[in-house]
N, CA, C, O and CB atoms as a CASP TS submission, in Angstrom:
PFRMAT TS
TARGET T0000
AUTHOR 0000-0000-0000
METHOD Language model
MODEL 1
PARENT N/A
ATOM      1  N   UNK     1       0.808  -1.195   0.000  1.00  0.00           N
ATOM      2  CA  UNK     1       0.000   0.000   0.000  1.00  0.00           C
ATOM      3  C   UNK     1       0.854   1.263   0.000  1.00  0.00           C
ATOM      4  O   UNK     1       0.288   2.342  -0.175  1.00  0.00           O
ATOM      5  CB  UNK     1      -0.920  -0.004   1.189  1.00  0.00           C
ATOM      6  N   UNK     2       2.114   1.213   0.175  1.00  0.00           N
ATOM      7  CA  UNK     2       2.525   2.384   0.552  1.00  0.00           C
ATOM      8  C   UNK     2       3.620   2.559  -1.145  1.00  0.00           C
ATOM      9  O   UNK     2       4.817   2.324  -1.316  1.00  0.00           O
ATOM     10  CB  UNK     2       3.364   2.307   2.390  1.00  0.00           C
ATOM     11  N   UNK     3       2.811   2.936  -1.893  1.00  0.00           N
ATOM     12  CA  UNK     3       3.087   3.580  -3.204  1.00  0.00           C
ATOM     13  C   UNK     3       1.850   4.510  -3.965  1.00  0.00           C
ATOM     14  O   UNK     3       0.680   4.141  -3.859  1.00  0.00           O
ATOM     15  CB  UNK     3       3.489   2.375  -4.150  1.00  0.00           C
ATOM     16  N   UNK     4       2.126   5.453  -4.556  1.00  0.00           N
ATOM     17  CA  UNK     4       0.768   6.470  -5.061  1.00  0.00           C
ATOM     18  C   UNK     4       0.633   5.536  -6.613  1.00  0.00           C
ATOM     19  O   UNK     4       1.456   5.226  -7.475  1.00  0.00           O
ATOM     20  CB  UNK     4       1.265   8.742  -5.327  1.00  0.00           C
ATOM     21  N   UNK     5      -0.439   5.362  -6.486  1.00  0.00           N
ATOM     22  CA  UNK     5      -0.881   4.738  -8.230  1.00  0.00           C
ATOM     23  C   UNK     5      -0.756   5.761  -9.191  1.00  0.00           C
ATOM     24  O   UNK     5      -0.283   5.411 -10.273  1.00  0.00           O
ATOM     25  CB  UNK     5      -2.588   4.204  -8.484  1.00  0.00           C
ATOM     26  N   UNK     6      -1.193   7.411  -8.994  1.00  0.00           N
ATOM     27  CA  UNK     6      -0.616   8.014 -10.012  1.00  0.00           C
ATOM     28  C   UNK     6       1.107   8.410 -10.396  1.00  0.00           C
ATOM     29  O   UNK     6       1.733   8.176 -11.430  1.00  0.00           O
ATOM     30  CB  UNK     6      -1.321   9.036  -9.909  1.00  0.00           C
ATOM     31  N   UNK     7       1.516   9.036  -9.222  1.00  0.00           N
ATOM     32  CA  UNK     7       3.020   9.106  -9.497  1.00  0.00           C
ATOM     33  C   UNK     7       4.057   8.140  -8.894  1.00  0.00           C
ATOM     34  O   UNK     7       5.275   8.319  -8.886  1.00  0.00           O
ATOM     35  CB  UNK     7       3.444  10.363  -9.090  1.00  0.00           C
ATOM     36  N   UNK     8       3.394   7.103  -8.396  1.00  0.00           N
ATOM     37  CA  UNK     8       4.694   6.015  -8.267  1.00  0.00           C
ATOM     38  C   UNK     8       5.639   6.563  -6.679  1.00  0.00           C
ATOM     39  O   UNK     8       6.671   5.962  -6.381  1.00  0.00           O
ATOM     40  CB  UNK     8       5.970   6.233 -10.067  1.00  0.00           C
ATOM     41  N   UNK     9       5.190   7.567  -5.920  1.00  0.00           N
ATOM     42  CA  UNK     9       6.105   7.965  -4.877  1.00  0.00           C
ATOM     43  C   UNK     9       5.865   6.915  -3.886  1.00  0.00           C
ATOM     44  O   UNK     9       4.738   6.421  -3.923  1.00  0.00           O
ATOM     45  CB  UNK     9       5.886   9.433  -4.315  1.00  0.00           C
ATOM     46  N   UNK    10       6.654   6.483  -3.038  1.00  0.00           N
ATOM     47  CA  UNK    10       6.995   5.381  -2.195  1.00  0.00           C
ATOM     48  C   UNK    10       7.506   5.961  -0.912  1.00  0.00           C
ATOM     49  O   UNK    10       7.618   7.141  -0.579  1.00  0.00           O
ATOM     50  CB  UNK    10       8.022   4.445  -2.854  1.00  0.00           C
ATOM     51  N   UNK    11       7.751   5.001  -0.356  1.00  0.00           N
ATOM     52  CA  UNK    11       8.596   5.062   0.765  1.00  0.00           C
ATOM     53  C   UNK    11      10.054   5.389   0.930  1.00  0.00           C
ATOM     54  O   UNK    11      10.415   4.617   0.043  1.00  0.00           O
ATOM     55  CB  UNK    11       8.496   4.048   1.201  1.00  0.00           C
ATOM     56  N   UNK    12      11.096   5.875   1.323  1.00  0.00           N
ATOM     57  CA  UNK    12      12.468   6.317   0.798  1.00  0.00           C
ATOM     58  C   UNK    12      13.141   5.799   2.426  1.00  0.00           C
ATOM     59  O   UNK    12      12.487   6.104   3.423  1.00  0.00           O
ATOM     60  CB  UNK    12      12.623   8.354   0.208  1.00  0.00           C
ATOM     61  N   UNK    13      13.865   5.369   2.516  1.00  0.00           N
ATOM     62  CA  UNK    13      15.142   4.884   3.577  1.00  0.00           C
ATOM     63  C   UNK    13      16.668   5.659   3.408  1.00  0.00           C
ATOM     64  O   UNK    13      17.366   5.950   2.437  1.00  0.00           O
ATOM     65  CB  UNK    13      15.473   3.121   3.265  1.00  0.00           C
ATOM     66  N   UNK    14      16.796   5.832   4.923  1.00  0.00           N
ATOM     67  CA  UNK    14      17.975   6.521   5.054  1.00  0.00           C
ATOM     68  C   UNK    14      18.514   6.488   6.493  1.00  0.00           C
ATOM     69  O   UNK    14      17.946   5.721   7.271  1.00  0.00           O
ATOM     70  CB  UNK    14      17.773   7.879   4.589  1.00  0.00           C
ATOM     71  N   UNK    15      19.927   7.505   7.110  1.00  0.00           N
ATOM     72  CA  UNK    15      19.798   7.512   8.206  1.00  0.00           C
ATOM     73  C   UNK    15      19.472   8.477   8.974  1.00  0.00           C
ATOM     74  O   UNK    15      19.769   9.587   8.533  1.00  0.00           O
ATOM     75  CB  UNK    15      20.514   7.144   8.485  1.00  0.00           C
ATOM     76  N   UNK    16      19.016   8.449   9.871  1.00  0.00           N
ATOM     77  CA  UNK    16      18.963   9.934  10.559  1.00  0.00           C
ATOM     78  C   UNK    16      20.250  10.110  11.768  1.00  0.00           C
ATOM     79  O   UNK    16      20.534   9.337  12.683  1.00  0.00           O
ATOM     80  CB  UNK    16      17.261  10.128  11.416  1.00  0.00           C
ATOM     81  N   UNK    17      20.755  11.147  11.468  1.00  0.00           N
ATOM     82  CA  UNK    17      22.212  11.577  12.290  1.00  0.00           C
ATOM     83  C   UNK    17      21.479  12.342  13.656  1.00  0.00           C
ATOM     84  O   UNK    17      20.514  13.100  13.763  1.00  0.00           O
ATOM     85  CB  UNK    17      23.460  12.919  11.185  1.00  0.00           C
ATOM     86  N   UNK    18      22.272  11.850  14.464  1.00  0.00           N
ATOM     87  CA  UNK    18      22.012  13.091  15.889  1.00  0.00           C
ATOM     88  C   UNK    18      23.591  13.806  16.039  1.00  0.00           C
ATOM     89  O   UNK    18      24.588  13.476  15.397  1.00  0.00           O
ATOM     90  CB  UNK    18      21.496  12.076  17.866  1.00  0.00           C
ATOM     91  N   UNK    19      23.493  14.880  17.085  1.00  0.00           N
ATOM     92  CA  UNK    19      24.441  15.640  17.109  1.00  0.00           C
ATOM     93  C   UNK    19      25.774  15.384  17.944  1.00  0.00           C
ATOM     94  O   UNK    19      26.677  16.170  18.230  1.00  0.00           O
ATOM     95  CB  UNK    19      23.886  16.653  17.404  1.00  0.00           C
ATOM     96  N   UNK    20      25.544  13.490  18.364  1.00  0.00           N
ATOM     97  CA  UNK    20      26.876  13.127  18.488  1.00  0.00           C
ATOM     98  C   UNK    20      26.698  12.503  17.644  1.00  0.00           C
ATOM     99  O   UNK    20      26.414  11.419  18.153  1.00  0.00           O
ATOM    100  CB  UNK    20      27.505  12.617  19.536  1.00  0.00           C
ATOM    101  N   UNK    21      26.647  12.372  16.332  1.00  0.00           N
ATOM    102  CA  UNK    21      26.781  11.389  15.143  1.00  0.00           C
ATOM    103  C   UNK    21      26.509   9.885  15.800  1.00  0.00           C
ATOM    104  O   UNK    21      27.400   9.039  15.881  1.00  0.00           O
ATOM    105  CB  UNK    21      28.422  11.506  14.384  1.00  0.00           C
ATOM    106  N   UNK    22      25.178   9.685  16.247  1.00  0.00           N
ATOM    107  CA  UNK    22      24.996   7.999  16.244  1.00  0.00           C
ATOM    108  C   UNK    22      24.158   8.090  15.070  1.00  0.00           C
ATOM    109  O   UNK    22      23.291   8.952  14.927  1.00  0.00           O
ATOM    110  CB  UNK    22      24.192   7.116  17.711  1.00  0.00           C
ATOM    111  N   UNK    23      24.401   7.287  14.326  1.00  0.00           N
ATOM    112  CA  UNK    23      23.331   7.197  13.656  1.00  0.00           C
ATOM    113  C   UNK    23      22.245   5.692  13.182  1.00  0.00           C
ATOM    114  O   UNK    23      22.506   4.489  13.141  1.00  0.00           O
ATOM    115  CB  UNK    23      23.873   7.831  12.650  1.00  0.00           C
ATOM    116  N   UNK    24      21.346   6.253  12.969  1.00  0.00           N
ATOM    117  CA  UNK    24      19.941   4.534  13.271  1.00  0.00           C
ATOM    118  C   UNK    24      19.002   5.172  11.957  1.00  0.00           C
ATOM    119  O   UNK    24      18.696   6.299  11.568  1.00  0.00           O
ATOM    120  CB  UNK    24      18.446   4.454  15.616  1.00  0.00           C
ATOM    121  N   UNK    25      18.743   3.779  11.531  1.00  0.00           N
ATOM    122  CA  UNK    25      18.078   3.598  10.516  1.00  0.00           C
ATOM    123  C   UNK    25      16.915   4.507  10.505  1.00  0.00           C
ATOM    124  O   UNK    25      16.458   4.788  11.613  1.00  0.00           O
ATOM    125  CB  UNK    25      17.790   2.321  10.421  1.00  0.00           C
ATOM    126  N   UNK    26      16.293   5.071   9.364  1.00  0.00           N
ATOM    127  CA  UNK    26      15.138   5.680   9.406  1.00  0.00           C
ATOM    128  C   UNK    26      14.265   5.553   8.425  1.00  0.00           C
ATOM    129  O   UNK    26      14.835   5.023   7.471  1.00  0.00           O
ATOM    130  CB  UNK    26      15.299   6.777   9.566  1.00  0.00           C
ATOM    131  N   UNK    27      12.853   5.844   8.132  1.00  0.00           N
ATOM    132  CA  UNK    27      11.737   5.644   6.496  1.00  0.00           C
ATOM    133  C   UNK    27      10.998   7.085   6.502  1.00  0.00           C
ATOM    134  O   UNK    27      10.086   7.533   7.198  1.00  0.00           O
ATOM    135  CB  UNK    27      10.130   4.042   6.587  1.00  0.00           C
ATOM    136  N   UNK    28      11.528   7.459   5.769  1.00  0.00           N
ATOM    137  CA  UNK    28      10.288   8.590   5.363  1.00  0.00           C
ATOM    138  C   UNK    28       9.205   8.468   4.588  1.00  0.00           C
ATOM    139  O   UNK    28       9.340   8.573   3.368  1.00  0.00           O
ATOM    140  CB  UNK    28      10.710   9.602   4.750  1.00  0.00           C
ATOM    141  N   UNK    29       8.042   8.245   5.115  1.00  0.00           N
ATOM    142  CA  UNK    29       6.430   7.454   4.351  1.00  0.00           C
ATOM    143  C   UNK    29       5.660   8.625   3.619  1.00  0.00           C
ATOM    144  O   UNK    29       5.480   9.720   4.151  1.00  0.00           O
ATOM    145  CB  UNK    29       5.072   6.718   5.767  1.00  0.00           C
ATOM    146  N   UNK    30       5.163   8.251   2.179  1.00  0.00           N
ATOM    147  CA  UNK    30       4.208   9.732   1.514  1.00  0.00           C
ATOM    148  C   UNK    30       2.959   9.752   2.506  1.00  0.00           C
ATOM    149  O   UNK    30       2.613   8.900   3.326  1.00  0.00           O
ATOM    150  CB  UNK    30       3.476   9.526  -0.467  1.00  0.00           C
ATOM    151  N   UNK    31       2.437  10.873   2.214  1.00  0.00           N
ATOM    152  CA  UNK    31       1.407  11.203   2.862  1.00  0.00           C
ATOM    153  C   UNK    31       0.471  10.532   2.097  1.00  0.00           C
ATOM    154  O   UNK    31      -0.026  11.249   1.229  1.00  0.00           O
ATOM    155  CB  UNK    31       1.221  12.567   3.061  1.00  0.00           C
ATOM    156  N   UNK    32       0.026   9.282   2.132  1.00  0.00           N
ATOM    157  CA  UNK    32      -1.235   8.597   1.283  1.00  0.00           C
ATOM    158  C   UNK    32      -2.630   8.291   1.951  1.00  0.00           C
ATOM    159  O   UNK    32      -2.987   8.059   3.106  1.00  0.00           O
ATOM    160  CB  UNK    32      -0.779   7.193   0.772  1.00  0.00           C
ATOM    161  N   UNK    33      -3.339   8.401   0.595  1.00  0.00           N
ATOM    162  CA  UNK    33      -4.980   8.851   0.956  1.00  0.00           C
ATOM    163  C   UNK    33      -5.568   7.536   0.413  1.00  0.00           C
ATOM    164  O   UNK    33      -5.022   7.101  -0.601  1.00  0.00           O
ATOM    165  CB  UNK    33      -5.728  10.462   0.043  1.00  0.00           C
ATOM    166  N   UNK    34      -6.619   6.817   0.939  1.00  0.00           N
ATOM    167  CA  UNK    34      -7.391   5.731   0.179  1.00  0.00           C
ATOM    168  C   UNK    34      -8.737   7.091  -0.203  1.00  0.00           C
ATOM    169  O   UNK    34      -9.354   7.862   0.532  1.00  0.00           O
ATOM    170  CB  UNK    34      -7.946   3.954   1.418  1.00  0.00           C
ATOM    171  N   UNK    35      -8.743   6.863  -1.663  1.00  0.00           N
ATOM    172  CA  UNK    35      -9.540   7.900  -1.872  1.00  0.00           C
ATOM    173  C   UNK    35     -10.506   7.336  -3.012  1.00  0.00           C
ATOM    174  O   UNK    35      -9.975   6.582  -3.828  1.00  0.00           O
ATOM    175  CB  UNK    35      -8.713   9.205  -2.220  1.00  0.00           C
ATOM    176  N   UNK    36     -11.947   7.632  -3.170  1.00  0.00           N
ATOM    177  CA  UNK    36     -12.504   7.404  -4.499  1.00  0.00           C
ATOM    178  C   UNK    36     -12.608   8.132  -5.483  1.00  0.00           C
ATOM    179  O   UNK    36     -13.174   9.225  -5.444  1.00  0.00           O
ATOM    180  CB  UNK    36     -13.460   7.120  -4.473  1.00  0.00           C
ATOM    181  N   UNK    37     -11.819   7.390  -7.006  1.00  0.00           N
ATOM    182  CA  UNK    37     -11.812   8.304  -7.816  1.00  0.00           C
ATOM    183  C   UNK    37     -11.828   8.210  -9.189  1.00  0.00           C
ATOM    184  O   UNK    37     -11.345   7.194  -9.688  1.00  0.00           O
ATOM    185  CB  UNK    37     -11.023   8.860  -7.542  1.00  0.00           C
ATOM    186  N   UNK    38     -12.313   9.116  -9.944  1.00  0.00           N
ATOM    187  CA  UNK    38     -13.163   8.542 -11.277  1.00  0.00           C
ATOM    188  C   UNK    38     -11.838   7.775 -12.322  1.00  0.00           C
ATOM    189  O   UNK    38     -10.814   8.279 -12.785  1.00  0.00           O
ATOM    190  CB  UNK    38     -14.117  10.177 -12.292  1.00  0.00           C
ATOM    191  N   UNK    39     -12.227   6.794 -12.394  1.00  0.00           N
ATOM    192  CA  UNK    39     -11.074   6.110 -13.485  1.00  0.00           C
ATOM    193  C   UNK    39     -11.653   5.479 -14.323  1.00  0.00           C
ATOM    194  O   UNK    39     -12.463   4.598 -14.036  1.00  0.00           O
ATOM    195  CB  UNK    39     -10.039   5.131 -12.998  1.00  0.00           C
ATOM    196  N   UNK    40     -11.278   5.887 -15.777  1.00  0.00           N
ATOM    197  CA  UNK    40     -11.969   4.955 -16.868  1.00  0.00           C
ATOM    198  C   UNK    40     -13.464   5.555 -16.612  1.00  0.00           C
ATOM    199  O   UNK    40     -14.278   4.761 -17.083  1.00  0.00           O
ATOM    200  CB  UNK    40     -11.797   3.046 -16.572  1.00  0.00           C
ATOM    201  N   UNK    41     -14.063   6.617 -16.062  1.00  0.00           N
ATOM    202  CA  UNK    41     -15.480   6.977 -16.471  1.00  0.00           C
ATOM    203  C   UNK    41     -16.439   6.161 -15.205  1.00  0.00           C
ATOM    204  O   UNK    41     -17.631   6.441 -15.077  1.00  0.00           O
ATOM    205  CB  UNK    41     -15.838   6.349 -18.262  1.00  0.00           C
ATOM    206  N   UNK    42     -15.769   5.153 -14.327  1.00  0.00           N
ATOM    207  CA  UNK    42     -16.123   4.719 -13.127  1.00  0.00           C
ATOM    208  C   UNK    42     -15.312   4.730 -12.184  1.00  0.00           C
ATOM    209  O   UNK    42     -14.138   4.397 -12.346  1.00  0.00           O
ATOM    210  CB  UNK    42     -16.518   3.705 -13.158  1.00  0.00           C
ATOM    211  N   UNK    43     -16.000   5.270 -10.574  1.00  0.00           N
ATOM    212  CA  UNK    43     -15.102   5.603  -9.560  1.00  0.00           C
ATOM    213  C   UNK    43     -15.152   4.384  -8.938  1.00  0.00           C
ATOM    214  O   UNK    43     -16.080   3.583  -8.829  1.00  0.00           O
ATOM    215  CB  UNK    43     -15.405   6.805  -8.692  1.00  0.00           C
ATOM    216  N   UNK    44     -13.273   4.342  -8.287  1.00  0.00           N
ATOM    217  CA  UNK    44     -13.427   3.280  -7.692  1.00  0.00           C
ATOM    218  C   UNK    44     -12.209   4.254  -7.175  1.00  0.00           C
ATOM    219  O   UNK    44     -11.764   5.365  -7.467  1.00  0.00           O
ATOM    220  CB  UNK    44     -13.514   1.681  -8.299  1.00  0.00           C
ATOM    221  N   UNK    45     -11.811   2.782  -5.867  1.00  0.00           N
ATOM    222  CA  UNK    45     -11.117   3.667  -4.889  1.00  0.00           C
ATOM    223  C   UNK    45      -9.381   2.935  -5.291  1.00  0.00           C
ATOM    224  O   UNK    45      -8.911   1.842  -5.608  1.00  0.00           O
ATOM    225  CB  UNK    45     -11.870   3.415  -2.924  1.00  0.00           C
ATOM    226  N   UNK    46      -8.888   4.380  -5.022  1.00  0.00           N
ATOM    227  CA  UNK    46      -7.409   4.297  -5.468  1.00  0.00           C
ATOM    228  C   UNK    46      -6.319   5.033  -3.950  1.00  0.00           C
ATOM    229  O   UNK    46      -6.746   5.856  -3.141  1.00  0.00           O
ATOM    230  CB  UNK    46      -7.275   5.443  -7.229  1.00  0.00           C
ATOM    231  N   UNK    47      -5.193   4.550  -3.952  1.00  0.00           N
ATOM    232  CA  UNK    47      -4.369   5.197  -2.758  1.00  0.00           C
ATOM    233  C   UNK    47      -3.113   6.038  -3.520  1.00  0.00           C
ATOM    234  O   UNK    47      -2.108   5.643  -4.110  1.00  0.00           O
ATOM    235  CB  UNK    47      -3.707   3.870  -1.599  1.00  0.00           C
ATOM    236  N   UNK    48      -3.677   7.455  -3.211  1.00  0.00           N
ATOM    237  CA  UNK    48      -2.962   8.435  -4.108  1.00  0.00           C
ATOM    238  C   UNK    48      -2.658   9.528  -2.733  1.00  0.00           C
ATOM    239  O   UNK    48      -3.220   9.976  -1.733  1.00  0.00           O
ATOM    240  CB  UNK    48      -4.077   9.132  -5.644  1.00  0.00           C
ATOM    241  N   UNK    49      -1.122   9.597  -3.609  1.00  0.00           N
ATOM    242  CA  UNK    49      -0.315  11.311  -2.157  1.00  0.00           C
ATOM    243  C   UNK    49      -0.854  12.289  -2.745  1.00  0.00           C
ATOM    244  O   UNK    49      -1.178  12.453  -3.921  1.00  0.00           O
ATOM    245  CB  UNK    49       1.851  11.934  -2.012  1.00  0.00           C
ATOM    246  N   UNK    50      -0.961  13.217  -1.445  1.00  0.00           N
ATOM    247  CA  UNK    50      -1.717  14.404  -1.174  1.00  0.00           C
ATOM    248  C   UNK    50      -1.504  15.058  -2.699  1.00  0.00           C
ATOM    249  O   UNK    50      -2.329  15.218  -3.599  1.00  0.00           O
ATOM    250  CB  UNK    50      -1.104  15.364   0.241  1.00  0.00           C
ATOM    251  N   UNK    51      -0.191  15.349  -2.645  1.00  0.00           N
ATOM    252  CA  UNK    51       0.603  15.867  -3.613  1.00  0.00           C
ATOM    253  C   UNK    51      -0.140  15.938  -5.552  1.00  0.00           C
ATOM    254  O   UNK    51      -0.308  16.571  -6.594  1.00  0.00           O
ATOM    255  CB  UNK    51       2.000  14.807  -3.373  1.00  0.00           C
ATOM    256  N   UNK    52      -0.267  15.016  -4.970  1.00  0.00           N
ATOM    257  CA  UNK    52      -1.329  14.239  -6.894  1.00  0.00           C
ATOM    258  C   UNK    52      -2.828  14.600  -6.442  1.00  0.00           C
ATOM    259  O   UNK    52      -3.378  15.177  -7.380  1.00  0.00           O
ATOM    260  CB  UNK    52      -1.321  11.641  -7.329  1.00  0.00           C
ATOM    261  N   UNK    53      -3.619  14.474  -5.420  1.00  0.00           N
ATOM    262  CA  UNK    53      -5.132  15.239  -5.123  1.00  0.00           C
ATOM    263  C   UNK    53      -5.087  17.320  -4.713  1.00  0.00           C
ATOM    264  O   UNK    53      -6.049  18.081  -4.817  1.00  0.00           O
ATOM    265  CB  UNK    53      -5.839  14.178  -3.319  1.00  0.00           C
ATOM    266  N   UNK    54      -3.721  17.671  -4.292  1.00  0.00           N
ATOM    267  CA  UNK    54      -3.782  18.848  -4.433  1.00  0.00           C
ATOM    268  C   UNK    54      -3.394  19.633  -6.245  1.00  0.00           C
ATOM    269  O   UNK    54      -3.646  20.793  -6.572  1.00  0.00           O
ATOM    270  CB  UNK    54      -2.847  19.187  -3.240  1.00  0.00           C
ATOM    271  N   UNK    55      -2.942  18.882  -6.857  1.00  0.00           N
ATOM    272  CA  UNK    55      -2.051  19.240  -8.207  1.00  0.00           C
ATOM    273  C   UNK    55      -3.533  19.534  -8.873  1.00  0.00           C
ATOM    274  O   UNK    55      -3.890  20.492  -9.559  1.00  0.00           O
ATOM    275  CB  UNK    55      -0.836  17.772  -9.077  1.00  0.00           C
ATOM    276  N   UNK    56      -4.335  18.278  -8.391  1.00  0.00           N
ATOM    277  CA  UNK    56      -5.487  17.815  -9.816  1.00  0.00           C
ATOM    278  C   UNK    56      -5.486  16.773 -10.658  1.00  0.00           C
ATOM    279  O   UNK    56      -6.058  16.594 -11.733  1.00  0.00           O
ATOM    280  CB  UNK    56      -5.503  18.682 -10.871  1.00  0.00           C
ATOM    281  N   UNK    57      -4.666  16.022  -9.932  1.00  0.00           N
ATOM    282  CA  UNK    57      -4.022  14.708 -10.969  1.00  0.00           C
ATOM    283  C   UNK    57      -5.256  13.723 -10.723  1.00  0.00           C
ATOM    284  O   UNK    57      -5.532  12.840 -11.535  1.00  0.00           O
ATOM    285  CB  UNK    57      -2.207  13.840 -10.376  1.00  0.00           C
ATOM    286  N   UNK    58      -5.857  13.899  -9.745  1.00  0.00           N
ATOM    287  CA  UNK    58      -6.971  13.442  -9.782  1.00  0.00           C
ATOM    288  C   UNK    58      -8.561  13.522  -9.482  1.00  0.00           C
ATOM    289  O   UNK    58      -8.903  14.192  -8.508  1.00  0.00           O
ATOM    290  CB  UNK    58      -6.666  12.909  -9.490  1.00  0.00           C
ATOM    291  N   UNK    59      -9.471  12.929 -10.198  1.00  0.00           N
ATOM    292  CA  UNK    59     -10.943  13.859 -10.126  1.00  0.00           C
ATOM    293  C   UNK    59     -11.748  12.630  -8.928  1.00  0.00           C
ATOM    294  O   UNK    59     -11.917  11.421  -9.083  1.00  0.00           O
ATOM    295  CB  UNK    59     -12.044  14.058 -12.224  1.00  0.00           C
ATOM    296  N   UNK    60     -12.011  13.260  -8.098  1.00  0.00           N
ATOM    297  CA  UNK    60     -12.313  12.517  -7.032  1.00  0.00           C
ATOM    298  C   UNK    60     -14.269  12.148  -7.265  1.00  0.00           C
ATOM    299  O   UNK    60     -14.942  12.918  -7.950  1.00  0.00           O
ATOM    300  CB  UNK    60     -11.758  13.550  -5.519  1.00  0.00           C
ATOM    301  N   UNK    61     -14.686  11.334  -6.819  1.00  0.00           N
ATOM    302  CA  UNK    61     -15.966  10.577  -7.193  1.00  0.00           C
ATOM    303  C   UNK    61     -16.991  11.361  -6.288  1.00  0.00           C
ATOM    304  O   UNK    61     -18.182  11.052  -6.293  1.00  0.00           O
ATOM    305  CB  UNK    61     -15.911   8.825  -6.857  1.00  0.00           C
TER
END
């Protein structure tokens, strides 16, 4: 679930540093919506980031 069906944004891994340099694994997650929305002329429900429902990338049902 954690990918947008319109633009493909995902989940991203990295580390996060503190300010004595330990550093521990970290995920930065998109902001994703289970949302209903017109596809092909029928709405059905799709999991799309904010990012793609604020743009207009998609027409919601």
């Amino acid at each position: 679930m954690a990918v947008c069906e319109i633009c493909g944004k995902r989940s991203v891994t990295g580390m996060q540093v503190s300010h004595s340099h330990i550093r521990t694994r970290k995920t930065w997650k998109p902001n994703l919506q289970k949302v209903r929305a017109v596809v092909d002329g029928t709405p059905k429900r799709v999991v799309v980031c904010t990012r793609c429902l604020r743009s207009g990338k998609v027409t919601r049902a």
